[in-house]
Structures are given as structure tokens and as C-alpha cells.
MMTF fields as JSON, N, C-alpha, C and O atoms, coordinates in Angstrom:
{
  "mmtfVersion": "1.0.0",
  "mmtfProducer": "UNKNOWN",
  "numBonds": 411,
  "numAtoms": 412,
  "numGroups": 103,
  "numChains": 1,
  "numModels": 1,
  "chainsPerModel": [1],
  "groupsPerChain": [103],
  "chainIdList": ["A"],
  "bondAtomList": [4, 2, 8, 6, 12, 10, 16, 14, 20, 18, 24, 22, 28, 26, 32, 30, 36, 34, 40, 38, 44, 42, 48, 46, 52, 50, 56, 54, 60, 58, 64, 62, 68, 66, 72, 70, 76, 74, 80, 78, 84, 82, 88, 86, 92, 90, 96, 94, 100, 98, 104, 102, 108, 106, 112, 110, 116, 114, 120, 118, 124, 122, 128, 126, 132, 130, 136, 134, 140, 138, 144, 142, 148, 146, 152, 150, 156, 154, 160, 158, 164, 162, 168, 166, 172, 170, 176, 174, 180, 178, 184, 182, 188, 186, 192, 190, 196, 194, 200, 198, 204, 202, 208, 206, 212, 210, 216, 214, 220, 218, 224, 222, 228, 226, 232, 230, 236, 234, 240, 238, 244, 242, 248, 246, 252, 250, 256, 254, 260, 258, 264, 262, 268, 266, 272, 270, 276, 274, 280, 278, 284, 282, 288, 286, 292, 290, 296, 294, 300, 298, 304, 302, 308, 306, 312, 310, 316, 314, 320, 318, 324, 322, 328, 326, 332, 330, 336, 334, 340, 338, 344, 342, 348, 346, 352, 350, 356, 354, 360, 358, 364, 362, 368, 366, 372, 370, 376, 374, 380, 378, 384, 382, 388, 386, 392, 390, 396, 394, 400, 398, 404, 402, 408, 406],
  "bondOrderList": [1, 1, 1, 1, 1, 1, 1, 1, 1, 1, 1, 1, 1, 1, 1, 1, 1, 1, 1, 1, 1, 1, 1, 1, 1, 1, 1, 1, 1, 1, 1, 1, 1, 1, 1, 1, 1, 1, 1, 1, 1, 1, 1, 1, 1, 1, 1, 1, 1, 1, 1, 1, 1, 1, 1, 1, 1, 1, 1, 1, 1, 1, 1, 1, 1, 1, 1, 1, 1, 1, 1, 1, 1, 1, 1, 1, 1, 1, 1, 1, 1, 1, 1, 1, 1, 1, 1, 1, 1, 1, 1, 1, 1, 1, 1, 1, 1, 1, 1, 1, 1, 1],
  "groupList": [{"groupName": "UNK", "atomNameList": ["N", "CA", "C", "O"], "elementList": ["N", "C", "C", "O"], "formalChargeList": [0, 0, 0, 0], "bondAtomList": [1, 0, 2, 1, 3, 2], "bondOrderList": [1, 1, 2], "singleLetterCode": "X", "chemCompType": "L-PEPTIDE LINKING"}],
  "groupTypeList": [0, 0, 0, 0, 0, 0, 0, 0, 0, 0, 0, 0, 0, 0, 0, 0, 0, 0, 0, 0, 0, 0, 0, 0, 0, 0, 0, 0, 0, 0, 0, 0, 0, 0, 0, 0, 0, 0, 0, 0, 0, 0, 0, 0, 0, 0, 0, 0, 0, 0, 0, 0, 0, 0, 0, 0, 0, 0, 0, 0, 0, 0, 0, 0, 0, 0, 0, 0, 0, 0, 0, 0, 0, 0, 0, 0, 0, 0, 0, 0, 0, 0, 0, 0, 0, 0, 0, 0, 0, 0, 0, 0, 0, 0, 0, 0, 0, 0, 0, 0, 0, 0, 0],
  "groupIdList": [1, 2, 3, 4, 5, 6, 7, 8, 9, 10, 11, 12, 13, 14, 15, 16, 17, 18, 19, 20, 21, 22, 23, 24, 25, 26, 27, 28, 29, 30, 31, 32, 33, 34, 35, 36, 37, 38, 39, 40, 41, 42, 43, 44, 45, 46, 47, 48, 49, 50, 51, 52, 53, 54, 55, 56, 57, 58, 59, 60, 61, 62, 63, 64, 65, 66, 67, 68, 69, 70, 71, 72, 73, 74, 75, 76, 77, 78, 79, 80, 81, 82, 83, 84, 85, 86, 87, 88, 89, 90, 91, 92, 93, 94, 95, 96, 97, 98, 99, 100, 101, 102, 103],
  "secStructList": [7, 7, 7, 1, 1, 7, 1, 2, 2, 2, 2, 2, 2, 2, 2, 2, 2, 2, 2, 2, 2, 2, 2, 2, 2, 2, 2, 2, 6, 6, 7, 7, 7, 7, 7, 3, 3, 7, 7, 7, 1, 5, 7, 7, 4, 4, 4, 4, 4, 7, 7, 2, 2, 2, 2, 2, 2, 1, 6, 6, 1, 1, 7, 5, 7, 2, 2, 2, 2, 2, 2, 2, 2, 2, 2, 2, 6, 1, 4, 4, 4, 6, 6, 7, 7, 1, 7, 3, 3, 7, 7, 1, 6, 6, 2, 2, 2, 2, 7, 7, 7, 7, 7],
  "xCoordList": [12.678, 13.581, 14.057, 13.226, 15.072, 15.957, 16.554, 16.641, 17.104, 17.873, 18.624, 18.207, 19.677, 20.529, 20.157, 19.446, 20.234, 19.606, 18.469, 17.912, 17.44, 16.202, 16.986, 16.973, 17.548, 17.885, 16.215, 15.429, 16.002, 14.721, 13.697, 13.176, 13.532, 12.063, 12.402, 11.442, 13.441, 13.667, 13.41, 12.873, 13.786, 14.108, 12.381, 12.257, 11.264, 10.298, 9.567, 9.014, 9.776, 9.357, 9.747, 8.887, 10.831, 11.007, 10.38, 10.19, 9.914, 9.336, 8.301, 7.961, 7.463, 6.565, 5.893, 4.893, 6.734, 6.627, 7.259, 6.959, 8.064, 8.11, 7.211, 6.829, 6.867, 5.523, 4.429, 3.802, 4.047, 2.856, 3.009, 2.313, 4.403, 4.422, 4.436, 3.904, 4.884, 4.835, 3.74, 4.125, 2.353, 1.77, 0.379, -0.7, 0.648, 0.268, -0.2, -1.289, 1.256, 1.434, 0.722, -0.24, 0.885, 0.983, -1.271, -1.736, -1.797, -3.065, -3.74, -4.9, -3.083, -3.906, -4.562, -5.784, -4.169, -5.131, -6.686, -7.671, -6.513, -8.253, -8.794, -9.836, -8.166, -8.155, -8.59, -9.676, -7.711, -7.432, -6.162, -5.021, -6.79, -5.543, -5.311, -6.015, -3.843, -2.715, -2.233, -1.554, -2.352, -1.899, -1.505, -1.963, -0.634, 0.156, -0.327, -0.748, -0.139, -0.448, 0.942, 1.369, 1.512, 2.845, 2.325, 2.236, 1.938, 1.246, 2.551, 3.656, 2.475, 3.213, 2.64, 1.95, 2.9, 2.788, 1.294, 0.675, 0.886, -0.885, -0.743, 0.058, -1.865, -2.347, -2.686, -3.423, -2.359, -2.545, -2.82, -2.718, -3.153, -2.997, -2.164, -2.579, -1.016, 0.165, -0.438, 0.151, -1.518, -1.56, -1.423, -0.919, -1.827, -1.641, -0.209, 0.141, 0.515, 1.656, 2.401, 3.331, 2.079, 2.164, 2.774, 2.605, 3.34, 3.637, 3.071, 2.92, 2.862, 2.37, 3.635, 3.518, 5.134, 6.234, 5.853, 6.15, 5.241, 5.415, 4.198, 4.203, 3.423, 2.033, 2.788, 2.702, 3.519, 3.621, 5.045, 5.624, 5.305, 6.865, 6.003, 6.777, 4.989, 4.088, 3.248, 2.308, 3.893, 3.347, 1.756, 1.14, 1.395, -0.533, -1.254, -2.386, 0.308, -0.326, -0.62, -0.874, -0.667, -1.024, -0.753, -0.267, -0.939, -0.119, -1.589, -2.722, -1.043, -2.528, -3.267, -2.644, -4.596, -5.703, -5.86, -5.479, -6.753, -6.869, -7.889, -8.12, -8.415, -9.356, -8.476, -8.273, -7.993, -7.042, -6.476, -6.284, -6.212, -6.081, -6.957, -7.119, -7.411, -9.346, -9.769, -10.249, -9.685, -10.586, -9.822, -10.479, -8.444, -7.615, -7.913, -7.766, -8.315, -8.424, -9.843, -9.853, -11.065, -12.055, -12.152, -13.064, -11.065, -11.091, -10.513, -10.981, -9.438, -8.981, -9.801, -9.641, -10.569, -11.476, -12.825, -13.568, -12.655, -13.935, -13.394, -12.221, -14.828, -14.572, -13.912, -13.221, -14.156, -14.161, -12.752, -12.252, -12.075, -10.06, -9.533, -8.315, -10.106, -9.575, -7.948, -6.908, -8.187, -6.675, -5.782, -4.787, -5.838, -4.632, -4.415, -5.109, -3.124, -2.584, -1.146, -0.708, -0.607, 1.018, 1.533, 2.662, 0.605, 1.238, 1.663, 1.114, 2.452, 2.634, 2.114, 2.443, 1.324, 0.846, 0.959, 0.848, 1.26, 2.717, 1.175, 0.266, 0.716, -0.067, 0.503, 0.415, 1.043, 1.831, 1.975, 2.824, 0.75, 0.757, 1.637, 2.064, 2.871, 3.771, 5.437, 6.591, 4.959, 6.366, 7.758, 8.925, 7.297, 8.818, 9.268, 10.132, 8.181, 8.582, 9.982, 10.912, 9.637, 10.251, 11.544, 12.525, 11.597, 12.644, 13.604, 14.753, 13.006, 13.526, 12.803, 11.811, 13.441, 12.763, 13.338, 14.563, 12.772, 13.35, 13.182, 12.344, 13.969, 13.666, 13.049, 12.584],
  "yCoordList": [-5.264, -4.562, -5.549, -6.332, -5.581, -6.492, -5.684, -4.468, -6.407, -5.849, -6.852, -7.989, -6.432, -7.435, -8.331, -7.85, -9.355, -11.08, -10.767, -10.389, -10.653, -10.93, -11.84, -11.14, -12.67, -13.869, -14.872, -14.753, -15.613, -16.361, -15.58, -16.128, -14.379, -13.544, -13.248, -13.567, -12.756, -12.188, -13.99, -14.012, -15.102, -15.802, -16.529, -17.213, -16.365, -16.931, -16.107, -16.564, -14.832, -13.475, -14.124, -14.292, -14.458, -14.796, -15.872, -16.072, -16.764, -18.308, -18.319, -19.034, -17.479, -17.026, -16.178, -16.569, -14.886, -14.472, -15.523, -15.144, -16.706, -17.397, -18.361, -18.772, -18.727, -19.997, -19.459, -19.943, -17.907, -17.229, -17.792, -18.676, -16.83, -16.839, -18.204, -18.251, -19.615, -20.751, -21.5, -22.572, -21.785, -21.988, -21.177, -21.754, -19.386, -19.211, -19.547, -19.432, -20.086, -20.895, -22.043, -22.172, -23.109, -24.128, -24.232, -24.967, -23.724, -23.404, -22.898, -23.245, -21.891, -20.711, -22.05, -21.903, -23.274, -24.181, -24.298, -24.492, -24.145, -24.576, -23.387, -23.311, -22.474, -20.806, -20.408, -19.858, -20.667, -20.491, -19.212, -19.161, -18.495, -17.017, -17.147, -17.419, -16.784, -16.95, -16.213, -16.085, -15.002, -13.936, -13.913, -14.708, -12.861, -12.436, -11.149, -10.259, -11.281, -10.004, -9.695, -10.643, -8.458, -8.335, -7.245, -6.263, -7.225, -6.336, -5.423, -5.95, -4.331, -3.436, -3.671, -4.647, -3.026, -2.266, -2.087, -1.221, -3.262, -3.347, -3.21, -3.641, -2.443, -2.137, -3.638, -4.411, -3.935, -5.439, -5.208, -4.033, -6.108, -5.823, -4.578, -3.8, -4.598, -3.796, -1.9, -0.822, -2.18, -0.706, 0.653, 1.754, 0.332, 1.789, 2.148, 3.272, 1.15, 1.131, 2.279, 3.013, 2.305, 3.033, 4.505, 4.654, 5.579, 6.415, 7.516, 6.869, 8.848, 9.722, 9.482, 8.935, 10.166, 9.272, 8.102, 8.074, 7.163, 5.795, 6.104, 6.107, 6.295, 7.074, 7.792, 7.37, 8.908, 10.12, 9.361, 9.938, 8.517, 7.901, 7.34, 6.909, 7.179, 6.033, 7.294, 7.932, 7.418, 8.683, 8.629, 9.68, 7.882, 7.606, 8.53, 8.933, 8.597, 9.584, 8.119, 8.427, 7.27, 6.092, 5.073, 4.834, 4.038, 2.279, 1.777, 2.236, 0.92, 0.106, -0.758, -1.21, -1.091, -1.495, -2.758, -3.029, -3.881, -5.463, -4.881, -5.471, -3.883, -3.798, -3.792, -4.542, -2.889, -2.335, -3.785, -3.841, -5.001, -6.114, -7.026, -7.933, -6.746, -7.499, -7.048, -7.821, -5.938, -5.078, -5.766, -5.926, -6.187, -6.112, -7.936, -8.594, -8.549, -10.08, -9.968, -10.714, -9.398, -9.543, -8.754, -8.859, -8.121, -7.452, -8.673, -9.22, -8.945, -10.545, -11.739, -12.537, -11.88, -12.647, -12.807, -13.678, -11.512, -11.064, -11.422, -11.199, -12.588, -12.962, -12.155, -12.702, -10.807, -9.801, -9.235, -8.42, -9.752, -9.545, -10.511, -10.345, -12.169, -12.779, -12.461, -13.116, -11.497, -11.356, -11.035, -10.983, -10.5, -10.632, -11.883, -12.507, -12.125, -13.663, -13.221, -12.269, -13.957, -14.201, -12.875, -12.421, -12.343, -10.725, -11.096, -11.822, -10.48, -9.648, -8.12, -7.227, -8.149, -7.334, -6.819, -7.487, -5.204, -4.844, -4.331, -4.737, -3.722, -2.918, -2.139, -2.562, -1.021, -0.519, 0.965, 1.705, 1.187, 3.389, 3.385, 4.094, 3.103, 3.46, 3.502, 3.744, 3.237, 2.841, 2.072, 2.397, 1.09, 1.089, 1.353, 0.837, 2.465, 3.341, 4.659, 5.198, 4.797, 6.109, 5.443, 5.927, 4.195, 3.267, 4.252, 3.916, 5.4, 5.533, 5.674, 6.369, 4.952, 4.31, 4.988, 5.018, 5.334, 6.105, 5.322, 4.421, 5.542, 4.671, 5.538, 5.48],
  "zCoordList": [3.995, 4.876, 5.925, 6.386, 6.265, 7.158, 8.127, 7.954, 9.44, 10.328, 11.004, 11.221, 11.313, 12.307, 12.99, 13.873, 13.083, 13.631, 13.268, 14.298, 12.035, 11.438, 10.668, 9.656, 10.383, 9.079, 9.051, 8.111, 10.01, 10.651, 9.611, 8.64, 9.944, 9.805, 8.22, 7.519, 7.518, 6.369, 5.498, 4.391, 6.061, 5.542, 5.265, 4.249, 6.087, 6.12, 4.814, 3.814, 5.206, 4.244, 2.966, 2.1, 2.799, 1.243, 1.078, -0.122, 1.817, 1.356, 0.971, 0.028, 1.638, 1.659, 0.245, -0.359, -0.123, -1.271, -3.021, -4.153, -2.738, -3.54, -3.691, -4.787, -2.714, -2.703, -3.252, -4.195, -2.361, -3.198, -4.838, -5.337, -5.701, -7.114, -7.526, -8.635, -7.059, -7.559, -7.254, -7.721, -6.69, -6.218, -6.759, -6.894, -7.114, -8.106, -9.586, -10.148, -10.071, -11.494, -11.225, -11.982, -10.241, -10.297, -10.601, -11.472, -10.07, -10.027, -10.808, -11.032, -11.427, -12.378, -13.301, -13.311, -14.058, -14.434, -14.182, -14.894, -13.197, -12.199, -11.817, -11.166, -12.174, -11.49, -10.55, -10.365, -9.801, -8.632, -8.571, -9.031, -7.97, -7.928, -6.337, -5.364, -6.594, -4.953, -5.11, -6.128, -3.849, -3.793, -1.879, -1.058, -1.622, -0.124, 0.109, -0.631, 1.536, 1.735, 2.85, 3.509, 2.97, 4.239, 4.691, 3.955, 5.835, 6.814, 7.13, 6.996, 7.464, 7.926, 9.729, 10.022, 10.377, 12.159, 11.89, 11.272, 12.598, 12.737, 14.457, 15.286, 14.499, 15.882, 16.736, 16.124, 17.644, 18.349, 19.824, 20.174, 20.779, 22.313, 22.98, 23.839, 22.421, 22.894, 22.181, 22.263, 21.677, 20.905, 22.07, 21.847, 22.898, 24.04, 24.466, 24.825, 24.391, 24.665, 23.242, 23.574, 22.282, 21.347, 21.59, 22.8, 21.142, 21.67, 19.991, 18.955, 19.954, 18.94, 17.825, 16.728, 18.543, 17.386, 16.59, 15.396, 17.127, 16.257, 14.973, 13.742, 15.82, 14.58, 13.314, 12.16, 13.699, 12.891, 12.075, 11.155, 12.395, 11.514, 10.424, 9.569, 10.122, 8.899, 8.227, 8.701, 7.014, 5.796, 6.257, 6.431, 6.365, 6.672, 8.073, 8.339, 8.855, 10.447, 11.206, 12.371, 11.126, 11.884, 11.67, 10.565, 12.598, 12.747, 11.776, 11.632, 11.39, 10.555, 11.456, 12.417, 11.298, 11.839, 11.176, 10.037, 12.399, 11.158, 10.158, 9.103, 10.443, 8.885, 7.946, 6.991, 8.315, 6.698, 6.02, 4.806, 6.934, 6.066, 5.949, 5.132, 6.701, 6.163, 5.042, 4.213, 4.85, 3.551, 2.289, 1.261, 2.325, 1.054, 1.091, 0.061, 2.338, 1.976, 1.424, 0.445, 1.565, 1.028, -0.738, -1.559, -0.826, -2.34, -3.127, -4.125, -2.464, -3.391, -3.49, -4.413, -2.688, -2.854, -3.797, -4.25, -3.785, -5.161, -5.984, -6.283, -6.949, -8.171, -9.304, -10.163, -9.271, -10.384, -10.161, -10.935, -8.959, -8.973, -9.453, -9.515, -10.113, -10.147, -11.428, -11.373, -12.271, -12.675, -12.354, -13.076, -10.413, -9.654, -8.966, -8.163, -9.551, -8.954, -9.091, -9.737, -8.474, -7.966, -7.362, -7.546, -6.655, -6.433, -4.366, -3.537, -4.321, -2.477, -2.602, -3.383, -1.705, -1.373, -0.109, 0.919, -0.185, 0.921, 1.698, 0.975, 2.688, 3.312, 4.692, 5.844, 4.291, 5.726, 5.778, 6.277, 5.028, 4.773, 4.466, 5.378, 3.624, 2.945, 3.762, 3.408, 4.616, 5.53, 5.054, 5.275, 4.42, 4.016, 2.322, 1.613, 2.066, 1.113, 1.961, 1.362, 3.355, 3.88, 3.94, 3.376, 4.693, 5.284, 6.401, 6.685, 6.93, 7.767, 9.301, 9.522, 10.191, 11.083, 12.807, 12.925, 13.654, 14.924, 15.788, 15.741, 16.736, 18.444, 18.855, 19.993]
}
């Protein structure tokens, strides 16, 4: 998802998800699996500042937590995922499944 003057941010996003998939390939030899993860609206310093709207806009009822991407870096890391490789992996309660977004 993009927005007006994100070029910078959309543009890293893609480097990012292509390097994953090539870098992927380039490894799977030695097997080594390379995988992304794209965080959705994780709770940070600023979380109080938060308002109940911003919660209730994310299908989940809430902003995501660093667990929620901790948990998905320690599942990839398990030996027994190693047949996920070259993937992005979105984590954001489904948010930009809705793609619609409020001030």
C-alpha cells in the first residue's frame, strides 16, 4: 500500500521484498532459508498516544505488539520451517486486507 510522497518508503519495501526472493535462491544451496517479515502498526513509545478508532480500524480489535513479530521470527527460525524460504511475510491483523484507513 502506498500514499502520496511514500516513493522513499514504497521503494525500500520493494528492495527489500526482492532481495528477500534473490538471496533466497542464491542460498537455498547451503540451506539456508531467507525469508521477510512487513510489520503492520506495532505498538512503540508513542502507544498511549493511540486513540480506540485506531485499535478498532485493524480486523484483529488492536495495533500489533513486538511479540506478534517475535513469535513469527522464532517460528522461521525453527529447523522444522525450513521449507519456507523466499516468502514476505505481511503481519498486521489483516489491515491491509481492509485497505481502508480513517484520520
Amino acid at each position: 500500500m502506498s500514499e502520496p510522497g511514500s516513493e522513499g518508503y514504497a521503494a525500500s519495501k520493494g528492495g527489500i521484498y526482492s532481495l528477500t526472493h534473490a538471496l533466497a535462491l542464491s542460498l537455498a544451496e547451503w540451506h539456508i532459508t531467507v525469508n521477510s517479515i512487513a510489520p503492520g502498526w506495532i505498538q512503540n513509545e508513542k502507544y498511549e498516544l493511540l486513540r480506540a478508532e485506531d485499535h478498532l480500524q485493524h480486523p484483529s480489535g488492536r495495533v500489533g505488539k513486538p511479540e506478534d513479530i517475535a513469535r513469527m521470527c522464532l517460528f522461521l527460525c525453527r529447523e522444522e520451517n525450513d521449507f519456507i524460504n523466499g516468502e514476505n511475510i505481511t503481519i498486521d491483523g489483516g489491515m491491509t486486507k481492509k485497505m481502508i484507513y480513517r484520520e
